[in-house]
N, C-alpha and C positions, 0 to 999 in steps of 0.2 A: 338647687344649691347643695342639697345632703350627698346628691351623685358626684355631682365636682369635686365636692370638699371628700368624700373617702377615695376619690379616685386621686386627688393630690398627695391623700396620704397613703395609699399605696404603691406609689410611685416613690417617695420620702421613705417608704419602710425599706425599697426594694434599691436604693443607693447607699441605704446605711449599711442594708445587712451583705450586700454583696459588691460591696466597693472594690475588696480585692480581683473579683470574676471580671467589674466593670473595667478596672484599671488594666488590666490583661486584654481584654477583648478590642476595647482602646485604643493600646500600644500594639496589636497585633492587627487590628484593622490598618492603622499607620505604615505597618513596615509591608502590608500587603498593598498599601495605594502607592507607596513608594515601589517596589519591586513591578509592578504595572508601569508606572512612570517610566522605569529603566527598559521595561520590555518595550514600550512605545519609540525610545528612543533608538533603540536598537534596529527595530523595523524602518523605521526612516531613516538610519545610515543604510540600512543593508538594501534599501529600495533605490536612495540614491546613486550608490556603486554599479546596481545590477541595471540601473533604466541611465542615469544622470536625465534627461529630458524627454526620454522617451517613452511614446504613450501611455503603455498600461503602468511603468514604475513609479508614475510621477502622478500618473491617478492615483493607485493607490495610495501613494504617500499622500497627496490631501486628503481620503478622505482618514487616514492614520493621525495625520496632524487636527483634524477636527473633533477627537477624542477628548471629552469635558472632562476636567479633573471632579467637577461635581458629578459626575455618572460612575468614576471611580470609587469615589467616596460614599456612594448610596452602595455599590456592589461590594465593596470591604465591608459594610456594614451589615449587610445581608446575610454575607459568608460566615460572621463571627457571632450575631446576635446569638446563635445557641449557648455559646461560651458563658454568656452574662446569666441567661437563665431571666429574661426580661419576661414581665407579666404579661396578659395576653394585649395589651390595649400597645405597650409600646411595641412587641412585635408586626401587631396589627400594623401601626402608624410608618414601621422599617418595612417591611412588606409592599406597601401602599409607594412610599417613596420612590422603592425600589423600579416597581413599575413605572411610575412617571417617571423617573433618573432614564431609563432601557428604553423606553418607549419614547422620547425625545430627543436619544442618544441617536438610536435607529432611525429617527426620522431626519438626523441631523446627516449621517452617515448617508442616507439616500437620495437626499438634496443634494450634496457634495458629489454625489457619482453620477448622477444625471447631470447635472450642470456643468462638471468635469467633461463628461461624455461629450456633450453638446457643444461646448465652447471647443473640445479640441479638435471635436469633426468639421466645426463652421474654419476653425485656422489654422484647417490641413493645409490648404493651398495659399493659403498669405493673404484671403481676401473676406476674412471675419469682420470686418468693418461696414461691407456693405450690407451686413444685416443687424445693425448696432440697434435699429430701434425694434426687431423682429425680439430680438435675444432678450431686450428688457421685456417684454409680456410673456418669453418664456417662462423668465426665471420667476416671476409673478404667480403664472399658471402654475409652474411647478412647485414652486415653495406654497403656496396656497390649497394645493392638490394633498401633497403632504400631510401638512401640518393637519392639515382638517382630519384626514385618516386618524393621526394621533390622537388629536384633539377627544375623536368618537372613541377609541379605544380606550383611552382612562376614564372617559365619562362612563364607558359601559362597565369599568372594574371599581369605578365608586358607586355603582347601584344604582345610576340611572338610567331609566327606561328609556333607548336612544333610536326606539323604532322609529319615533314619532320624526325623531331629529332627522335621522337617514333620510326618509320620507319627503321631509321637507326642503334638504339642498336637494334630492332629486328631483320634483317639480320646479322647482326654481332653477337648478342649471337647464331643465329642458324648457323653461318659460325666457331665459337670456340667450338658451342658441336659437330658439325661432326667434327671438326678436334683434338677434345681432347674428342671423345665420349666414349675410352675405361676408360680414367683415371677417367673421371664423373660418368660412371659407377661405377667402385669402390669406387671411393668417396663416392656416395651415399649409397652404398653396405655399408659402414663406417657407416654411418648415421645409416642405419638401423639395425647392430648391437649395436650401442650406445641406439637405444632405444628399439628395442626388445628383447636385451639380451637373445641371442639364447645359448651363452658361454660366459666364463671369459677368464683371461689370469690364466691358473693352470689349468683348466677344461680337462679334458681326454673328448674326444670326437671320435668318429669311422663315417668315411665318406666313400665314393668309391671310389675308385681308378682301374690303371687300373689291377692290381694284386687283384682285387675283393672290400674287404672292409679291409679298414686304420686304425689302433687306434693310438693314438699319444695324448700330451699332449698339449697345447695352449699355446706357452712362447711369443711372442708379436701381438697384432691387431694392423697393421699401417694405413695410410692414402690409400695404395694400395693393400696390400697383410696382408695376416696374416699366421706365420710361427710356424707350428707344428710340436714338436718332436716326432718321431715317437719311438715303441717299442722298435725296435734294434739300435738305439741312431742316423736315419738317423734324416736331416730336410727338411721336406716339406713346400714349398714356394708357396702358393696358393694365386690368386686373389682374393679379398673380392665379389665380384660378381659370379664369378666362384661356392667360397664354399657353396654362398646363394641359388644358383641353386640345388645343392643337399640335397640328405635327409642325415639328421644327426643325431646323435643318443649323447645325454651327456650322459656321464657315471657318471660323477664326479653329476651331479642333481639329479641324482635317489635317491626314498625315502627309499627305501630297496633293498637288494640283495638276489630273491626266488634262491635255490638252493637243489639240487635234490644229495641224496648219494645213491646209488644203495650197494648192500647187497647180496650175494652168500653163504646160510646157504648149510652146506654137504646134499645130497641126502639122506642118511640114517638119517635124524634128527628125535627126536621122535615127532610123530604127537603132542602131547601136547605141547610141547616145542617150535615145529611149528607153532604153535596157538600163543603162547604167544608173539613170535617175531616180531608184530606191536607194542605191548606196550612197548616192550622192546628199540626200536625203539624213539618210544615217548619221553620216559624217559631220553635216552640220547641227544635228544634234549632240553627237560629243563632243563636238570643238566646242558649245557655246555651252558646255559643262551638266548637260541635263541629261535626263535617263533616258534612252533611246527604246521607244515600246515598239513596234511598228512600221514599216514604211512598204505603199505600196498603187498600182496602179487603179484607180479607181472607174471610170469609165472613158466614150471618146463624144467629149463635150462638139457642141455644134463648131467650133472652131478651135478646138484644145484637146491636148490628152491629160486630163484631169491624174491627178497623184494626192495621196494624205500620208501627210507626216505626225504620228502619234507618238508621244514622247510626257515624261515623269518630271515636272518641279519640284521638288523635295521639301520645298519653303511653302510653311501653310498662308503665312499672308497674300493677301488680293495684290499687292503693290509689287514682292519680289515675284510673283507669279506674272506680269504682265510684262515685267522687265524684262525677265528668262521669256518668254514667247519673245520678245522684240531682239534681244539676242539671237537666238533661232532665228529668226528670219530677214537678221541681217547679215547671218554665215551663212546661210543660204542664199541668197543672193548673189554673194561675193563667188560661191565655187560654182553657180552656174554662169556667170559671168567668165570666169576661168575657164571651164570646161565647154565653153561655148553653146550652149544650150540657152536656146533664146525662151522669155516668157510669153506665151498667148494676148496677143490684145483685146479688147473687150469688143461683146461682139458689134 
C-alpha cells in the first residue's frame, strides 16, 4: 500500500508541477493524430484515382483504411511523452502501450493483405464462390496464425518467459496436423486450386481412374473433395489432394480442337480426279469455316484410296466442335458429289 500510495503521489506532484508541459504535449499529440488522420485520407483518395478497382490500389487502400485511430493515439503519445517530462512508471506504461497499439496495428495490417490477396486471387476469374467454405478456414487459419504471433510478441515485451509457450502451440499444431493430416491435406489441396486454377466449376476435365481415363464435368470444388459429373450422368467424389496427384487433362481450356476426317474414294477413281481430291478436301474445309491444317493421300486401302483431312475448330467446347466436324463433312460430300468422285463401299 506505502508503494501505491507514493507512487499516486507522485504521479499528483508530477500533474501539478508540470501541467503547463502536460497541456502542451496534449494539444500537440492531438494536432499530430489529426494531421495522420489527414495523411491517411490523402493516401486513400490518391489510391483511389491511381487503382479505382484495381488490384494492388485497392489493396492497399484497405489495408490504409484499417489504420486504428487508437494506434494513432498510442504513437502521438510516444512521440511527445518527452515534452511532458513524465516519471519513469508513466513513460514505462506509454512505451508499453505503445508496443501493444504497433504490434496489433501490424497484425491488423497483415490480416488485411493476406486476406485482401487471397480473396482477389480466388475472384480473378468470377468464380470465388466456389470456394466460400475453403476461404472461411482461411481466413480463420490466418487471423489465428497472426494474432497468435502478436499475442507472443507483447507477452515476451512484458517479461514473460514465452519459451515454454512457443513450445507448447508447436506440439500441439504438430499433435492436430497428424491427427487431422488428411483433412489439411485437402485443405491445402483447396488452396492450391484456388490459386493455380488447374479447373473451374463447368470445366470438362478427364483424369484416371480405375476403368482407365474419366471425363466428367466439375459441378462443385469444396473444402475436401470436388465432385465431378461424369459422361453417363454417374458423380464422382474425389479428394482435393487425391485429384492434385494425378495428371489432368482440361478439355473445356483448350484453345482449338485439331481433328482428323479420314475419306475412302472408290478404287477405280480416275487418276486425275485422284489428284485433285486434296484440294477438294481443302475446300471443304474452308467452306464449312474451319482452319484448314492438311489434306492428303494416305494409303491404297483393300478396296479404296484412303485420303485425311486434318483441319483446326477454333471453338473449345465438345458440342461446337462435333458440329464443325459434321459441317466438314457434309461440304465434303456435296463437292465430291459435284465433282464426280464416287466414295469406296465397305468391304
Amino acid at each position: 500500500m506505502n508503494e501505491l500510495s507514493a507512487l499516486s503521489d507522485s504521479i499528483a506532484d508530477w500533474l501539478s508541477d508540470h501541467a503547463g508541459r502536460i497541456a502542451l504535449a496534449v494539444g500537440t499529440a492531438a494536432l499530430i493524430v489529426a494531421l495522420l488522420l489527414g495523411v491517411k485520407r490523402l493516401l486513400l483518395r490518391a489510391a483511389s484515382r491511381i487503382g479505382g478497382d484495381r488490384a494492388w490500389p485497392a489493396l492497399v487502400a484497405g489495408v490504409i483504411r484499417k489504420t486504428r485511430l487508437w494506434f494513432l493515439a498510442a504513437l502521438a503519445a510516444r512521440l511527445v511523452q518527452g515534452y511532458a517530462d513524465p516519471p519513469e512508471v508513466v513513460a514505462q506504461t506509454i512505451a508499453f502501450l505503445f508496443v501493444v497499439a504497433a504490434t496489433f496495428q501490424a497484425a491488423i495490417w497483415a490480416k488485411t493483405f493476406a486476406l485482401g490477396l487471397i480473396e482477389r486471387r480466388a475472384a480473378a476469374r468470377g468464380d470465388d464462390a466456389q470456394l466460400a467454405s475453403a476461404m472461411t478456414i482461411i481466413r480463420v487459419l490466418v487471423s489465428f496464425a497472426i494474432f497468435a504471433i502478436a499475442a507472443v510478441f507483447v507477452l515476451d515485451n512484458l517479461g514473460v518467459d514465452v519459451t515454454g509457450l512457443v513450445a507448447g502451440l508447436g506440439i500441439g499444431g504438430i499433435a492436430i496436423g497428424l491427427a487431422a493430416q488428411g483433412i489439411f491435406r485437402d485443405l491445402f489441396a483447396a488452396i492450391a486450386i484456388l490459386f493455380d486454377r488447374p479447373f473451374h466449376v463447368g470445366d470438362a476435365i478427364t483424369f484416371p481412374s480405375k476403368d482407365g481415363r474419366t471425363t466428367g464435368t466439375v459441378e462443385t470444388i469444396g473444402l475436401k473433395s470436388t465432385r465431378v459429373r461424369g459422361q453417363t450422368g454417374e458423380l464422382w467424389i474425389i479428394a482435393n489432394a487425391k485429384l492434385l496427384e494425378q495428371e489432368l487433362t482440361n478439355l473445356t481450356d483448350r484453345r482449338f480442337h485439331r481433328m482428323t476426317l479420314p475419306v475412302g474414294a472408290a478404287q477405280d477413281t480416275d487418276p486425275e480426279q485422284a489428284a485433285a481430291i486434296p484440294a477438294i478436301l481443302r475446300e471443304a474445309a474452308e467452306q464449312a469455316g474451319q482452319r484448314f491444317v492438311r489434306a492428303n493421300f494416305v494409303r491404297f486401302g483393300e478396296n479404296s484410296l484412303d485420303y485425311e483431312l486434318v483441319f483446326d475448330c477454333d471453338s473449345g467446347g465438345q458440342g461446337e466442335a462435333k458440329a464443325a466436324f459434321d459441317m466438314v463433312a457434309l461440304a465434303l460430300y456435296r463437292l465430291l458429289r459435284e465433282r464426280g468422285v464416287e466414295l469406296a463401299s465397305p468391304p
